[in-house]
C-alpha positions in Angstrom: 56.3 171.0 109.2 58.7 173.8 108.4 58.0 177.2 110.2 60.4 180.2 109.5 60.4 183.3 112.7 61.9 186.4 112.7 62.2 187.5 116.0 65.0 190.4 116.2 68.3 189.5 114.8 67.2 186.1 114.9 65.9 183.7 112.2 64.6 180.4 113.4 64.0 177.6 110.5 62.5 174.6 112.7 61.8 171.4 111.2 61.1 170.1 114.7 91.5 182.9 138.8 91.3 181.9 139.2 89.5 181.4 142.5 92.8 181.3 143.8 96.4 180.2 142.3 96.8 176.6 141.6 98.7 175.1 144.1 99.8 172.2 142.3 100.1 171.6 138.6 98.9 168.2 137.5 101.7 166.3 135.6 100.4 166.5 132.0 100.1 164.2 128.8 99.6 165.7 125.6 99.3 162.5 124.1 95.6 161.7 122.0 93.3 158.5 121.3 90.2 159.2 119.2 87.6 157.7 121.5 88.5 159.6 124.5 85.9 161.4 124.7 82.2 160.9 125.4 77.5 156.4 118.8 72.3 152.9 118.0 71.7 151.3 114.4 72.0 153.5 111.6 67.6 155.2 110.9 66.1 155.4 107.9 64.6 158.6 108.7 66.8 161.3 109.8 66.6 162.4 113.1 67.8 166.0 114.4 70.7 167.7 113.4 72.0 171.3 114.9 74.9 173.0 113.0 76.6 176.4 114.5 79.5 178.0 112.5 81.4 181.3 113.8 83.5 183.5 112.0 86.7 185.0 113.7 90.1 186.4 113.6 92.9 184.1 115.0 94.8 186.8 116.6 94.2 190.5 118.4 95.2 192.0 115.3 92.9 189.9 113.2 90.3 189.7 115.4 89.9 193.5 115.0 90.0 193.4 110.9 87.8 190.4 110.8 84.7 191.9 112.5 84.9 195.5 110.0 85.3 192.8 106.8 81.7 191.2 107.8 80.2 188.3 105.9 79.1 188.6 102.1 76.2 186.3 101.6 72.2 187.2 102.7 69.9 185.0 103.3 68.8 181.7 104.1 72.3 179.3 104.3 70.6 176.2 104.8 69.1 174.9 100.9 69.8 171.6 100.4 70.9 170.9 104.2 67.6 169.6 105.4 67.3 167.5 102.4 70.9 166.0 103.6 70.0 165.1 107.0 66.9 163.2 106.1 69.4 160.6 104.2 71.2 160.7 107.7 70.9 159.0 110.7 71.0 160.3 114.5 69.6 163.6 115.6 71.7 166.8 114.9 71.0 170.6 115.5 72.9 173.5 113.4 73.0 177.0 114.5 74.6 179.8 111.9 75.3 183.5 111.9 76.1 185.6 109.4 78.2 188.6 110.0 76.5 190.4 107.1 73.0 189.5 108.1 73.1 190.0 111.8 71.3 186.8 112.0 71.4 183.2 113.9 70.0 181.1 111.4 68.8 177.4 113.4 67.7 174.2 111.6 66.4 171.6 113.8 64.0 168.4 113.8 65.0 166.9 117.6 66.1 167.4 121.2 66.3 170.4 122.3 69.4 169.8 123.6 72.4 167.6 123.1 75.9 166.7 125.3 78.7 169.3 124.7 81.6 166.6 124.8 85.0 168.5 124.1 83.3 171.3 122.0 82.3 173.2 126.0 86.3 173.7 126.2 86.3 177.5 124.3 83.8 178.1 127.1 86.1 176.9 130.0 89.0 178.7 128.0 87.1 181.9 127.9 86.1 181.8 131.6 89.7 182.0 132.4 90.9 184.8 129.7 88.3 187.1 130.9 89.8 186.5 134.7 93.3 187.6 133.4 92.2 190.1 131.4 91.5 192.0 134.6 95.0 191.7 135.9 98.0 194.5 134.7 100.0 193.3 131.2 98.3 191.7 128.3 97.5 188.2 127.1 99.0 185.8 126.6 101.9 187.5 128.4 100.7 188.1 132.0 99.3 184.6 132.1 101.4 181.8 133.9 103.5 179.5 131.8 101.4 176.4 133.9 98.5 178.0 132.6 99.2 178.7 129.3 100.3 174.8 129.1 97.1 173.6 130.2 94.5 176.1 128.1 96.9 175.1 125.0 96.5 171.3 125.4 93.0 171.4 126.3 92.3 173.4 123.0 94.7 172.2 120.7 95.4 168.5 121.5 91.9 168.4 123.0 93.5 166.7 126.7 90.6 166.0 129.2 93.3 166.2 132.0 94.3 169.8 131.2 90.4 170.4 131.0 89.7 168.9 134.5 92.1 170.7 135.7 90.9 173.9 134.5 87.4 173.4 135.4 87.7 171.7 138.7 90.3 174.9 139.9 88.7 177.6 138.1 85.4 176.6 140.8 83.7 173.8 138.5 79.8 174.2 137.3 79.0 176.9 139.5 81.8 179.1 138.0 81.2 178.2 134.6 77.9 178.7 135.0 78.1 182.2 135.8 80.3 183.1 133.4 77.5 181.7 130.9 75.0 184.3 132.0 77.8 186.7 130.8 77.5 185.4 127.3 74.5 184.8 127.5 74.2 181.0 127.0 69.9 180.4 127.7 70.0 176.3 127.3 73.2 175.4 128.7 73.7 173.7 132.1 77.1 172.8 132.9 77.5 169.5 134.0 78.8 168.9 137.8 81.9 167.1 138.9 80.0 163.5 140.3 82.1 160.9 142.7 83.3 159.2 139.3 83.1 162.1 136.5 84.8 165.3 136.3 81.0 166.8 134.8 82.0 169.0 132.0 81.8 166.6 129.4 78.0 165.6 129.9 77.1 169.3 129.7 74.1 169.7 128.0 73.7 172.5 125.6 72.2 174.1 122.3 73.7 174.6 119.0 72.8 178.6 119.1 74.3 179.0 122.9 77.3 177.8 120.9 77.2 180.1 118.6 76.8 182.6 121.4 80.2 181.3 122.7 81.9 181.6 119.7 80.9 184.9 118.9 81.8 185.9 122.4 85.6 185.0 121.3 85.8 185.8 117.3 83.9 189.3 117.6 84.3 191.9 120.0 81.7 191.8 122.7 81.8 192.9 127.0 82.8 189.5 127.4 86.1 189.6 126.2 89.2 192.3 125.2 90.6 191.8 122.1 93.7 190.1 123.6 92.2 187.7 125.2 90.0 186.9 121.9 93.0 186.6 120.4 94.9 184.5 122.2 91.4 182.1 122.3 91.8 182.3 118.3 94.9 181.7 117.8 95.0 178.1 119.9 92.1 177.1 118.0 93.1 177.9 114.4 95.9 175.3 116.3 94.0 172.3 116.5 96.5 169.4 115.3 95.5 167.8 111.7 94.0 164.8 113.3 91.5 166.6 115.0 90.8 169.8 112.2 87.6 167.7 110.6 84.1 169.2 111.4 83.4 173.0 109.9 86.9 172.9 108.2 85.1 171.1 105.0 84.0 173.5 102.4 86.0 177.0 104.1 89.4 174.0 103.3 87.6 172.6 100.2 86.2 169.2 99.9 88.8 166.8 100.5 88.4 165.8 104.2 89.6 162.4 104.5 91.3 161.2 107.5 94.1 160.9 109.1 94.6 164.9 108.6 91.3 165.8 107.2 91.3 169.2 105.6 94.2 170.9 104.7 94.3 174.7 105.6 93.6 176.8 102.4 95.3 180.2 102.2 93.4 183.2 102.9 90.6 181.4 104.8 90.4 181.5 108.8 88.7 178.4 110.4 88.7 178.7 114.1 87.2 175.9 115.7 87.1 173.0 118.6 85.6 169.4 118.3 84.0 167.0 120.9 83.0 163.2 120.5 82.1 160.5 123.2 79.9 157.4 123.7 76.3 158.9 124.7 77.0 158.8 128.5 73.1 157.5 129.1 74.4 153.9 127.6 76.3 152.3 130.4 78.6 149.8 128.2 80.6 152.7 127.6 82.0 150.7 124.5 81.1 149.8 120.8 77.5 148.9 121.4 76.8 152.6 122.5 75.4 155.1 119.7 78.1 158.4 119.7 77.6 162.3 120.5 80.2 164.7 117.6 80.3 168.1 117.4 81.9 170.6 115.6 81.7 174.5 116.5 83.9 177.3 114.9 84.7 180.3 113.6 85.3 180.6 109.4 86.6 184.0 107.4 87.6 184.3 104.1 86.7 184.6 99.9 83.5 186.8 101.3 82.5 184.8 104.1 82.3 185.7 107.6 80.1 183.5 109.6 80.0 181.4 112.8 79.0 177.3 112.9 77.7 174.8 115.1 76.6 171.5 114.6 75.8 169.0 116.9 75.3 165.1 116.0 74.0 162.7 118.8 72.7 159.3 118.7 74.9 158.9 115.7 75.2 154.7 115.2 77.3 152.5 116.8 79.8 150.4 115.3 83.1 148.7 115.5 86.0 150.5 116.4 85.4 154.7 115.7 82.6 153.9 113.4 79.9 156.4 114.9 82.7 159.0 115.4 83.6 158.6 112.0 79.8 158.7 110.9 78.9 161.9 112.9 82.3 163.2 111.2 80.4 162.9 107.6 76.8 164.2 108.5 78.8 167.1 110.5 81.1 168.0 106.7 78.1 167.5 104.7 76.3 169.8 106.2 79.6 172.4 106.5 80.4 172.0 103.2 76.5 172.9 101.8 76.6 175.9 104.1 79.9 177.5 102.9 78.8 176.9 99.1 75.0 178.6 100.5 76.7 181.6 101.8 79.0 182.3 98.6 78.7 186.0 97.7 
C-alpha cells in the first residue's frame, strides 16, 4: 500500500578537536581492497530500498553559487523507481531533496534503518570541520597537515585506519553523537568502539538523516561556514575512479561499468561518499554473508540541484564482490531514473 504525506517541507512516499591534539599520528596506508568494508540468495520480491541524493558546490566559492542556482524539476522524482526495485532483490531505502521544491522526497518498503558502512565518514569529516572552523585562519589552511592527511584518505580513498583514527581521537560515539543533534540526524545511532571493532562502521542510520548530513555540507546551514563546506566538497568530488559508482550514474550519464565507473561529465557536480561491508549480523564474515552498499551525495548541474541517498542491505551473497557489485546496480538504477525524473 502506497501512502503519500505532506508534513512541512517534507514529502513521505512509503511503500512500507579535537578533544585535545593528537599525540601520535598513526602510520598510514592509502592503499584500497573492495571488500574492506562491512551481501543472502538473490528474492523474487523486492525488499526495501532507501535512496538519498544531495546537491552541492565542491568548493567555498561554489558552495555559495550552487545554493542561489536551486534545482529545476517539481514534483514527485521517484516514477518508475518503485517499479525497479520490485525486479530487485535486498531491502533499500532512498531519501531525495530538491533544492527547487524544498522537499525530502522518501521511498521505502523495509527496515527502518540500515548500517551506515563507509557512507557515516562526511559525518565524522564534518564533526571535525566545524571544530576548526572555531579556531583563527580559514579552512583548509589552519588545519594540521596530519589532519588534513587523515580527513583526505578517509574521504577520498575511503581508508578505515584514517577513519578510526578520526573517530576514536575526536571522542568516538559520544562525540559524534552530539554533533548529530546539531544536524539534526533523528534515526541515527552511532555505533560504539567494542573490544574487537572500532563501532563506526555498524552505525545504524536512515536514508533521510543522510540527506540531512549532506545538506549540512553542500548548503549553507548553522552547522557549518562556508569554508569548511568547501573544503568537505571538494575531497568528495575527489573520490578516486574506482570508488565514484553509486549517484554518479545518470548526473555522468549511463555508462557506469567498472573498474572506473562513471566518468565526470563537464558542467555537472557530483559530491558524494560510498560504503559497503558483509552485513555485520552474519558471523562468517565471508562470501556466504548477504552485503550492505550505499551511496549518498551531492549532484548540480543541466537544472538539477538535488541531494541523494540510497541505502541497499541484504543485497545477495556471492562469490568474490558479487553482492557489492549487485547493490552497485540496484543503487545506479535507481540514480539514474531519478536524474532523468527531475529533468527541467
Amino acid at each position: 500500500m502506497l501512502a503519500i504525506k505532506f508534513s512541512g517541507i517534507v514529502l513521505f512516499v512509503r511503500m512500507v578537536i579535537v578533544a585535545g591534539a593528537l599525540a601520535v599520528l598513526l602510520a598510514l596506508g592509502t592503499t584500497w581492497s573492495r571488500p574492506a568494508e562491512p551481501a543472502s540468495s538473490a528474492r523474487a520480491a523486492a525488499m526495501s530500498r532507501s535512496v538519498s541524493a544531495a546537491s552541492r558546490p565542491g568548493t567555498a566559492s561554489s558552495a555559495a553559487r550552487a545554493d542561489a542556482a536551486g534545482a529545476a524539476s517539481p514534483g514527485n522524482p521517484f516514477p518508475g523507481v518503485r517499479a525497479y526495485l520490485r525486479g530487485r532483490a535486498g531491502v533499500a531505502q532512498v531519501a531525495v531533496f530538491d533544492k527547487l521544491t524544498g522537499r525530502t522526497y522518501l521511498l521505502s518498503d523495509g527496515s527502518d534503518t540500515q548500517y551506515t558502512a563507509s557512507i557515516i565518514k562526511p559525518d565524522i569529516l564534518a564533526m571535525w570541520l566545524r571544530r576548526y572552523q572555531r579556531r583563527r585562519g580559514t579552512i583548509p589552511a589552519s588545519i594540521p597537515y596530519s589532519i588534513r592527511y587523515l580527513m583526505t584518505n578517509m574521504i577520498t580513498v575511503s581508508d578505515n585506519v584514517a577513519a578510526t583514527s578520526l573517530f576514536y581521537f575526536g571522542g568516538g560515539c559520544a562525540a559524534l553523537t552530539r554533533f548529530d543533534t546539531l544536524i539534526p540526524t533523528h534515526h541515527t545511532m552511532v555505533g560504539c568502539q567494542t573490544p574487537t571493532y572500532y563501532g563506526w562502521g555498524n552505525t545504524t542510520t536512515h536514508a533521510a538523516d543522510q540527506v540531512a548530513i549532506v545538506r549540512a555540507i553542500a548548503y549553507p546551514s548553522r552547522v557549518l561556514k562556508a569554508d569548511a563546506r568547501g573544503y568537505a566538497l571538494q575531497l568528495m568530488e575527489s573520490i578516486i575512479p574506482a570508488q565514484r559508482w553509486g549517484v554518479t550514474c545518470g548526473p555522468w550519464r549511463t555508462t557506469c561499468d567498472p573498474p572506473d565507473y562513471a566518468t565526470p561529465v563537464p558542467g555537472v557536480t557530483v559530491a558524494l561518499k560510498n560504503g559497503w561491508k558483509f552485513l555485520p549480523t552474519c558471523i562468517a564474515a565471508d562470501d556466504s554473508c548477504p552485503w550492505q552498499v550505499n551511496s549518498i551525495g551531492w549532484v548540480h548541474g543541466e537544472g538539477r540541484n538535488y541531494v541523494l541517498a540510497v541505502l541497499t542491505t541484504d543485497d545477495p551473497h556471492g562469490p568474490g564482490s558479487y553482492g557489492l557489485d549487485y547493490g552497485i546496480t540496484t543503487i545506479q538504477g535507481v540514480s539514474q531514473r531519478i536524474w532523468a525524473n527531475l529533468a527541467p
